[in-house]
N, C-alpha and C positions, 0 to 999 in steps of 0.2 A: 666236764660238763655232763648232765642227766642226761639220759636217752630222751628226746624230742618227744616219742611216744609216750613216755612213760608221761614227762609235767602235763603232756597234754592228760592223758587218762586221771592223770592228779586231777587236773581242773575239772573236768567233767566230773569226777565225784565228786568233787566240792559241792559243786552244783547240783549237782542229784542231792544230794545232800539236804541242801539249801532249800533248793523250791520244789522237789518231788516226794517229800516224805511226810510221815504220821508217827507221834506215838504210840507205839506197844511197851507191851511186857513180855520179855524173856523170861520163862520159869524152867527152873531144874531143880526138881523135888520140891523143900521150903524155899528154897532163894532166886529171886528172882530182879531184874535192874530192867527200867526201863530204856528204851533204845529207839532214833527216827530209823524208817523201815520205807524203802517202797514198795507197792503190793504191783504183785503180778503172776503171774501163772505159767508152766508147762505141761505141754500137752504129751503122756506119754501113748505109747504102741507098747502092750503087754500080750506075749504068746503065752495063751491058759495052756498050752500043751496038749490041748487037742484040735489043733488048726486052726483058730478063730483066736480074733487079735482084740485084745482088751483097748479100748480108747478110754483113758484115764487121763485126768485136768488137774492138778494139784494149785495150791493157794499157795504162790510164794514170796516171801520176802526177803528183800534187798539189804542186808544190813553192811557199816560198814564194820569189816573185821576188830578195826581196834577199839569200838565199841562195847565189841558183845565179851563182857567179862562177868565172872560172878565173884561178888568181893572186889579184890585186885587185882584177881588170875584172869586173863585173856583164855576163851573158851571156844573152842569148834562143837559147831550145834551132834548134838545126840539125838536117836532115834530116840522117841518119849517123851523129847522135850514141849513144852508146852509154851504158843504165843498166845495171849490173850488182845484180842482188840473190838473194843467198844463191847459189846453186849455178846461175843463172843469167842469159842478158844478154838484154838487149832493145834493138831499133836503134829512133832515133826515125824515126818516118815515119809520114805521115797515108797512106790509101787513095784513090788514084787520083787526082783533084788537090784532096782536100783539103789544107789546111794540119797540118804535125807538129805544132803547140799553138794553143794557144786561151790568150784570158784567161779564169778559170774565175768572176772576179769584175767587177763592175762600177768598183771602184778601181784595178782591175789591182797588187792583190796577190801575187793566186795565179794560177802557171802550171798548166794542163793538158796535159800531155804525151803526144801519144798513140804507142806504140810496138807492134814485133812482133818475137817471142821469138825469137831465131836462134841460140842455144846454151841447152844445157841439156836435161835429160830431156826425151823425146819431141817437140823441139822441130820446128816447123812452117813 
């Protein structure tokens, strides 16, 4: 029998899945697949290395891992990579030297993607 936790955390992504997501676009380089995403954010604490603590907000997305392939190949997001959603794009990239994703679960189902908007209204 499955770890109790584990079908449970299955189900819950199902559900995430189901009624918590959006279409985007994964890009790396020309090739890119669409994939459901849910949008969310971490706040990080960056030391500039001279006393004073960076408060940095990244735009992340929830994919799930056996999604995000390019072609046929199963892919772990790269720093560069580019999400596009609606009217604008977001490059993946963690702040300072964090890492651009995280496992968002402890089965490593779900990726967390954390990026910053470089096209599109008002972008920063």
């Amino acid at each position: 029998m499955a770890d109790l936790l584990q079908r449970g955390m299955a189900w819950l992504e199902a559900k995430r899945t189901k009624f918590m997501t959006q279409t985007i676009v994964y890009q790396r380089g020309h090739d890119s697949v669409e994939v459901l995403a849910t949008i969310g954010s971490t706040t990080f604490n960056i030391d500039d290395g001279g006393g004073a603590l960076l408060r940095i907000e990244s735009r992340d997305y929830l994919i799930r891992a056996a999604d995000l392939k390019i072609g046929e190949t199963p892919v772990l997001p790269k720093r560069g990579d580019r999400i596009r959603e609606a009217n604008y794009i977001y490059e993946v990239v963690g702040p300072g030297d964090e890492p651009c994703w995280r496992w968002s679960d402890g089965y490593r189902q779900t990726l967390r993607i954390h990026t910053k908007q470089t096209e599109g209204p008002q972008a920063v």
